[in-house]
Biopython code that builds the backbone (N, CA, C, O; Angstrom):
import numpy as np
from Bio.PDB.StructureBuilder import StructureBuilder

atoms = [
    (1, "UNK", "N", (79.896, -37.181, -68.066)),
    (1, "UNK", "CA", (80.668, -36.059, -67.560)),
    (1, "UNK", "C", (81.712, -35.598, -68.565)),
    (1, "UNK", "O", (82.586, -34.819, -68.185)),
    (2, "UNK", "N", (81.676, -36.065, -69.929)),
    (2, "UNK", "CA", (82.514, -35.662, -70.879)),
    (2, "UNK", "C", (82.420, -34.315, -71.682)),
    (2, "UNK", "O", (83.272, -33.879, -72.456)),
    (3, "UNK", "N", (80.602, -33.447, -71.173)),
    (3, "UNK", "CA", (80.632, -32.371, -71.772)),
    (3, "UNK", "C", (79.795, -32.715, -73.077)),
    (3, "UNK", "O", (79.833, -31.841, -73.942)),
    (4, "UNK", "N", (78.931, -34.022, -73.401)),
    (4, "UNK", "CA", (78.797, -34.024, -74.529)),
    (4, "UNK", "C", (76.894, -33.442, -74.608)),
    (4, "UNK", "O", (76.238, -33.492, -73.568)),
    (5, "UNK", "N", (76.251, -32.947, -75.903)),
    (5, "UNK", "CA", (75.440, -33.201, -75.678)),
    (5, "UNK", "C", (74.196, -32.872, -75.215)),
    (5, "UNK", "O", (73.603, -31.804, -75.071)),
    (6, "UNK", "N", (73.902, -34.133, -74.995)),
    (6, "UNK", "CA", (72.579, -35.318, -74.481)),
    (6, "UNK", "C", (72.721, -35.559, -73.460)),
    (6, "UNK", "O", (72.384, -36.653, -73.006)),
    (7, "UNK", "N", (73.539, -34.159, -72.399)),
    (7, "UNK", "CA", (73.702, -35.121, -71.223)),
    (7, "UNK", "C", (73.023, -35.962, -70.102)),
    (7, "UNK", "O", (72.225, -35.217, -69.533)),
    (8, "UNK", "N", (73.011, -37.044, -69.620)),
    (8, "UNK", "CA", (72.305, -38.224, -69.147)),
    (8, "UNK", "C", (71.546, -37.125, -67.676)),
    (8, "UNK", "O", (70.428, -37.433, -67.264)),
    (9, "UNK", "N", (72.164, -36.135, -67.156)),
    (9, "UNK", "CA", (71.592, -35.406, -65.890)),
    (9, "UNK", "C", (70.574, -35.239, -66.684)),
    (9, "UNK", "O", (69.482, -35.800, -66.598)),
    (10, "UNK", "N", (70.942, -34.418, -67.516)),
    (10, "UNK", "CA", (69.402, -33.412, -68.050)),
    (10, "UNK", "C", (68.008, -34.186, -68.257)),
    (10, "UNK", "O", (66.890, -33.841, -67.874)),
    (11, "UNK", "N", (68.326, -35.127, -68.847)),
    (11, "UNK", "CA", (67.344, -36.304, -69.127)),
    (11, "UNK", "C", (66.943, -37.099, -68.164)),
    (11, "UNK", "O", (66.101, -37.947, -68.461)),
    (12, "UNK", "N", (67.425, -37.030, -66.821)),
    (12, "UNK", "CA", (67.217, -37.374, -65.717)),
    (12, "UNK", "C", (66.180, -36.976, -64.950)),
    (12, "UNK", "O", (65.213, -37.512, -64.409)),
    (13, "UNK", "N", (66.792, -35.537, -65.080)),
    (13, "UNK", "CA", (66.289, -34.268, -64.078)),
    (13, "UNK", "C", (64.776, -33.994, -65.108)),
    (13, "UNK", "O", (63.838, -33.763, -64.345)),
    (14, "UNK", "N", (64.445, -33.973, -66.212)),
    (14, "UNK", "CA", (63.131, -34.180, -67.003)),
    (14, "UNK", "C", (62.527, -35.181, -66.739)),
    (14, "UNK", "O", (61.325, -34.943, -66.624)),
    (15, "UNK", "N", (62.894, -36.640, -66.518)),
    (15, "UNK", "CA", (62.036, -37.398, -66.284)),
    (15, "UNK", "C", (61.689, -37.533, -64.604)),
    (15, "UNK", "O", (60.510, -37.826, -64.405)),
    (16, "UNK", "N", (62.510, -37.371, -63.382)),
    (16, "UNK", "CA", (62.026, -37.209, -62.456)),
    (16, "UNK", "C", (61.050, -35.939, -62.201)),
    (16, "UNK", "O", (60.206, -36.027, -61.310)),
    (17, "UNK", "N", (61.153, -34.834, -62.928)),
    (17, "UNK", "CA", (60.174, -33.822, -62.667)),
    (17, "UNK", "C", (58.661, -34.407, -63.393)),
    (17, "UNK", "O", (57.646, -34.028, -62.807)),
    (18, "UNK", "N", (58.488, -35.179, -64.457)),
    (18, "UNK", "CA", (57.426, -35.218, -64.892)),
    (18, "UNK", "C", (57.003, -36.742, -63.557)),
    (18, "UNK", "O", (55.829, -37.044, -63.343)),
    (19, "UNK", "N", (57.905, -37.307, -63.014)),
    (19, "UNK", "CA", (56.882, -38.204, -61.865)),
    (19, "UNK", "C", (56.452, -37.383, -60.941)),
    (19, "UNK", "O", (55.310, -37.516, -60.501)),
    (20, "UNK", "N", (57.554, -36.081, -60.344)),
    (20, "UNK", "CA", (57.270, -35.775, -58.864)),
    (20, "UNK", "C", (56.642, -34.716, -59.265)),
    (20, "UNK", "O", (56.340, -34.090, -58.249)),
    (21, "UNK", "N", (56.164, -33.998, -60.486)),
    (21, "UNK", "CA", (55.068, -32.889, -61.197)),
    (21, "UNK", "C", (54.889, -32.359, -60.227)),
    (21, "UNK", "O", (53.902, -32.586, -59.526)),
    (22, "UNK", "N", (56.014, -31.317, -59.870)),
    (22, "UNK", "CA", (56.429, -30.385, -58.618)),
    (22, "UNK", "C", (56.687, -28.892, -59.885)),
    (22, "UNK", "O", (56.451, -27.714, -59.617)),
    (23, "UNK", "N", (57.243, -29.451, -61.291)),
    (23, "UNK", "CA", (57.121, -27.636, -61.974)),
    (23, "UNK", "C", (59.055, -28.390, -62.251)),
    (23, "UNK", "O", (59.452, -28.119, -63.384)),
    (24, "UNK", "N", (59.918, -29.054, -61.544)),
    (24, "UNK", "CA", (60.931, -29.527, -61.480)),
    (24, "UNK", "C", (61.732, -29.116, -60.390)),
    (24, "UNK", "O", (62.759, -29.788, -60.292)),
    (25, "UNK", "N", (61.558, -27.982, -59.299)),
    (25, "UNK", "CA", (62.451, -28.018, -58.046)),
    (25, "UNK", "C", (62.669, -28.762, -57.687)),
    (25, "UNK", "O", (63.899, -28.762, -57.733)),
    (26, "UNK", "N", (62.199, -30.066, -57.025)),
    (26, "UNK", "CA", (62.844, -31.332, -56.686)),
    (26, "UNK", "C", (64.052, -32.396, -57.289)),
    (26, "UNK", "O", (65.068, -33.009, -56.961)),
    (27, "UNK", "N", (63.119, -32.122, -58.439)),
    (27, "UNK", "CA", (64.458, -32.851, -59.354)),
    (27, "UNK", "C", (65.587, -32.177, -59.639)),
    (27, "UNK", "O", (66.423, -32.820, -60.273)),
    (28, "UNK", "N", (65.880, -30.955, -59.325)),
    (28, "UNK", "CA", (67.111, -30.503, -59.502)),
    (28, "UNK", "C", (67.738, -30.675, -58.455)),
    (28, "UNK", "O", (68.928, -30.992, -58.457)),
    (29, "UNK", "N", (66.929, -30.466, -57.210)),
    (29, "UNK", "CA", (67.552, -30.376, -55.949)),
    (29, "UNK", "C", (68.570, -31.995, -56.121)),
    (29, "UNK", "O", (69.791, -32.148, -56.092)),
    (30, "UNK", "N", (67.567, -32.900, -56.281)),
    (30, "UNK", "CA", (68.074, -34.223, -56.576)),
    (30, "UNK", "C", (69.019, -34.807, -57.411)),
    (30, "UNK", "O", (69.607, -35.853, -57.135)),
    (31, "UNK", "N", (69.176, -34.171, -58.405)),
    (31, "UNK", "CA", (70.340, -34.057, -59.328)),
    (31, "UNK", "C", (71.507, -33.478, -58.767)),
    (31, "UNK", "O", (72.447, -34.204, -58.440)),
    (32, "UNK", "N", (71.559, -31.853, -58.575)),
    (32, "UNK", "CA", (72.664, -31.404, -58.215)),
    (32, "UNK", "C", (73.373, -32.135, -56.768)),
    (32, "UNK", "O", (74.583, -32.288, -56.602)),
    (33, "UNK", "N", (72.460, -32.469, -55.947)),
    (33, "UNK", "CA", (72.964, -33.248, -55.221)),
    (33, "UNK", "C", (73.841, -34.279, -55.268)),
    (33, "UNK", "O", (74.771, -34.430, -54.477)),
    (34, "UNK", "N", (73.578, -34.975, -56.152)),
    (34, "UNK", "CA", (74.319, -36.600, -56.538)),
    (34, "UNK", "C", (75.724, -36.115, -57.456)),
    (34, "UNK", "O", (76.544, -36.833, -58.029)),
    (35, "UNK", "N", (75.644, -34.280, -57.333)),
    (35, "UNK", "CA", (77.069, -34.199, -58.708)),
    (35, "UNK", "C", (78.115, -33.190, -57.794)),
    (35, "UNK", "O", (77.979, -32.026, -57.415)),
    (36, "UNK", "N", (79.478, -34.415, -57.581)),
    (36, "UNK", "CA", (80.540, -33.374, -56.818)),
    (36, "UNK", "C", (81.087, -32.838, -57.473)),
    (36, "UNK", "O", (81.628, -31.928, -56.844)),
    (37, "UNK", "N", (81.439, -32.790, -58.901)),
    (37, "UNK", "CA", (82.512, -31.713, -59.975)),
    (37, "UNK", "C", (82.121, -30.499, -59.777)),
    (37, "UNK", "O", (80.892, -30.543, -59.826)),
    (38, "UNK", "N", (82.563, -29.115, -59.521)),
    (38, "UNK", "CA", (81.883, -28.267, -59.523)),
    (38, "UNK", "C", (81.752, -27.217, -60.684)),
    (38, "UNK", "O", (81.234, -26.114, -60.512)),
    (39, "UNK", "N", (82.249, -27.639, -61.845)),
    (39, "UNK", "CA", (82.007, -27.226, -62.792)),
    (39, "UNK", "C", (81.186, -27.897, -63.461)),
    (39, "UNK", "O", (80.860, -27.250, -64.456)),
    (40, "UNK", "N", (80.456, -29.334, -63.387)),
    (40, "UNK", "CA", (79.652, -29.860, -64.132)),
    (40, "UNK", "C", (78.116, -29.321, -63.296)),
    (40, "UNK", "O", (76.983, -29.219, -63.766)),
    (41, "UNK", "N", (78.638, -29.038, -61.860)),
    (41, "UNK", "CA", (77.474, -28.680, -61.379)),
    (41, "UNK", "C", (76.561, -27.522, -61.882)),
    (41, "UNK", "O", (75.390, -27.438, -62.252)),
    (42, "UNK", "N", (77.907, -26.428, -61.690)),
    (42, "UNK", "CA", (77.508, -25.208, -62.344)),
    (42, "UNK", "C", (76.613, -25.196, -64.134)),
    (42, "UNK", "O", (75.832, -24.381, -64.624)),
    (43, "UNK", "N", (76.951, -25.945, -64.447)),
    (43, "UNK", "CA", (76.794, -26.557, -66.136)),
    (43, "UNK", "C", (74.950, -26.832, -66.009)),
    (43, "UNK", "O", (73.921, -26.285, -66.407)),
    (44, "UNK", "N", (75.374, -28.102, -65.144)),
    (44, "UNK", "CA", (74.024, -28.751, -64.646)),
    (44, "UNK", "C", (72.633, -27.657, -64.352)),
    (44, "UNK", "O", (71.490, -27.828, -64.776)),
    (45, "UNK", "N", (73.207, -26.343, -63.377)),
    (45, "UNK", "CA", (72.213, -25.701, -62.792)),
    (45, "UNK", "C", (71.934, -24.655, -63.621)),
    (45, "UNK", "O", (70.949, -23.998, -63.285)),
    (46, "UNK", "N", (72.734, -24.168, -64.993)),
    (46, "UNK", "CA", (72.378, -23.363, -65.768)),
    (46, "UNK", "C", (71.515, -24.026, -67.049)),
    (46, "UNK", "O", (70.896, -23.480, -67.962)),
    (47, "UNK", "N", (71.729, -25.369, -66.736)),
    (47, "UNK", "CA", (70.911, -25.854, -67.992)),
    (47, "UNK", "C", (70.064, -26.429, -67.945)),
    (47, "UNK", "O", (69.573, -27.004, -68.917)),
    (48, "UNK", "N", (69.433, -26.467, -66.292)),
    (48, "UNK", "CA", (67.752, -26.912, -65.999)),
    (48, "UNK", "C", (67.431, -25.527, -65.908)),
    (48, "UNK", "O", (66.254, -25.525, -66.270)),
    (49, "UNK", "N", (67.695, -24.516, -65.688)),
    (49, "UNK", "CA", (66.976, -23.102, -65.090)),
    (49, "UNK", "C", (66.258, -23.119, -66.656)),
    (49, "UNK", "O", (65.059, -22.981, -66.899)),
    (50, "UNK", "N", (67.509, -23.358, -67.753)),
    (50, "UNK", "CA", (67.498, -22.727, -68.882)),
    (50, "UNK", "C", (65.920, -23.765, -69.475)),
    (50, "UNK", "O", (64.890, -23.460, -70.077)),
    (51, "UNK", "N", (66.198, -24.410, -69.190)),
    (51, "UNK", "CA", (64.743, -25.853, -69.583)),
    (51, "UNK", "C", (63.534, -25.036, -69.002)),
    (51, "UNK", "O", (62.616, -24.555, -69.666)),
    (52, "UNK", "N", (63.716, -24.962, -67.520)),
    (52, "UNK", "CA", (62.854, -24.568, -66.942)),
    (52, "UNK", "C", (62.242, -23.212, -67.622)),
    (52, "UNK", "O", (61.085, -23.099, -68.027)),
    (53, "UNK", "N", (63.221, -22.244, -67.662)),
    (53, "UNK", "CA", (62.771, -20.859, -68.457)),
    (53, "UNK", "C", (61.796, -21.604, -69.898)),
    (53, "UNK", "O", (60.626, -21.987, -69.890)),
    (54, "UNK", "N", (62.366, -21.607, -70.545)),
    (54, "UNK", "CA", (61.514, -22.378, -71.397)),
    (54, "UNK", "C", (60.375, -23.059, -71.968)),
    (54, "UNK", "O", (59.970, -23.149, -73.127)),
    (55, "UNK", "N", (59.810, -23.678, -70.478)),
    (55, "UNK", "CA", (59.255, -24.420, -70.235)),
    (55, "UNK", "C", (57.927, -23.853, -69.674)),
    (55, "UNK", "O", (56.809, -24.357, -69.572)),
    (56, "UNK", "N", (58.678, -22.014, -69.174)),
    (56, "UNK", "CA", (57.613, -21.364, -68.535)),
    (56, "UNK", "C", (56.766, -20.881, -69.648)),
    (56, "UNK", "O", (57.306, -20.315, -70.598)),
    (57, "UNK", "N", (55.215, -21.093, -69.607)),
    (57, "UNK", "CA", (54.445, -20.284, -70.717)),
    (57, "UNK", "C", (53.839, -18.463, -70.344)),
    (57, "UNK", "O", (53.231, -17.644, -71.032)),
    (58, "UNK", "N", (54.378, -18.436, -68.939)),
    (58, "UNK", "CA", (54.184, -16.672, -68.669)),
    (58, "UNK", "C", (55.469, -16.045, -69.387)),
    (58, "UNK", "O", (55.502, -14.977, -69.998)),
    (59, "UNK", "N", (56.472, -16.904, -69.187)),
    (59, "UNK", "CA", (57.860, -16.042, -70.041)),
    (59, "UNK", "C", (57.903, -16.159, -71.654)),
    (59, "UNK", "O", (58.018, -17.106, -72.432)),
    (60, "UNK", "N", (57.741, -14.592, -71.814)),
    (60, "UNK", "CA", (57.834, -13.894, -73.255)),
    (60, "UNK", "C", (59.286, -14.506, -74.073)),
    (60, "UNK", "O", (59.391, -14.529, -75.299)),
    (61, "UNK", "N", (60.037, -14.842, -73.394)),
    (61, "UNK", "CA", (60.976, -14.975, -74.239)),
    (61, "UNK", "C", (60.929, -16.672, -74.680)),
    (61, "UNK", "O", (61.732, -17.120, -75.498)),
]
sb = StructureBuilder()
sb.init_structure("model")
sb.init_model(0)
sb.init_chain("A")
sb.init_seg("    ")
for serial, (resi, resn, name, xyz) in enumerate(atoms, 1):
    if name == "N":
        sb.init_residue(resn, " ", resi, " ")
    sb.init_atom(name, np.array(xyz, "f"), 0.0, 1.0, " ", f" {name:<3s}", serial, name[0])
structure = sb.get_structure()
C-alpha cells in the first residue's frame, strides 16, 4: 500500500483470473473487496480495467 510499482493486488488479481478464467471480473470483484483505502481502491480499479483493456485483442488500441 506504499504506491510502489509491482503492486502485490495487481499480481494477485492476474493470478486469480488465470484460475477462475472468467476474462478477470471475479478477480477484481475479489480484490477490490478485501481493499478499504479508498484511494488505493480507486488506483486498484483503474489499473485492472487498464490490464484488462490491454489484454483485450478486439481493442485497437
Amino acid at each position: 500500500m506504499s504506491g510502489c510499482q509491482n503492486c502485490v493486488w495487481i499480481q494477485y488479481a492476474a493470478e486469480l483470473t488465470k484460475i477462475l478464467n472468467d476474462g478477470g471480473d471475479k478477480a477484481r470483484e475479489l480484490v477490490l473487496e478485501k481493499i478499504s483505502d479508498p484511494s488505493l481502491k480507486m488506483f486498484l480499479k483503474m489499473e485492472l480495467q487498464n490490464i484488462e483493456t490491454k489484454s483485450d485483442p478486439d481493442d485497437p488500441t
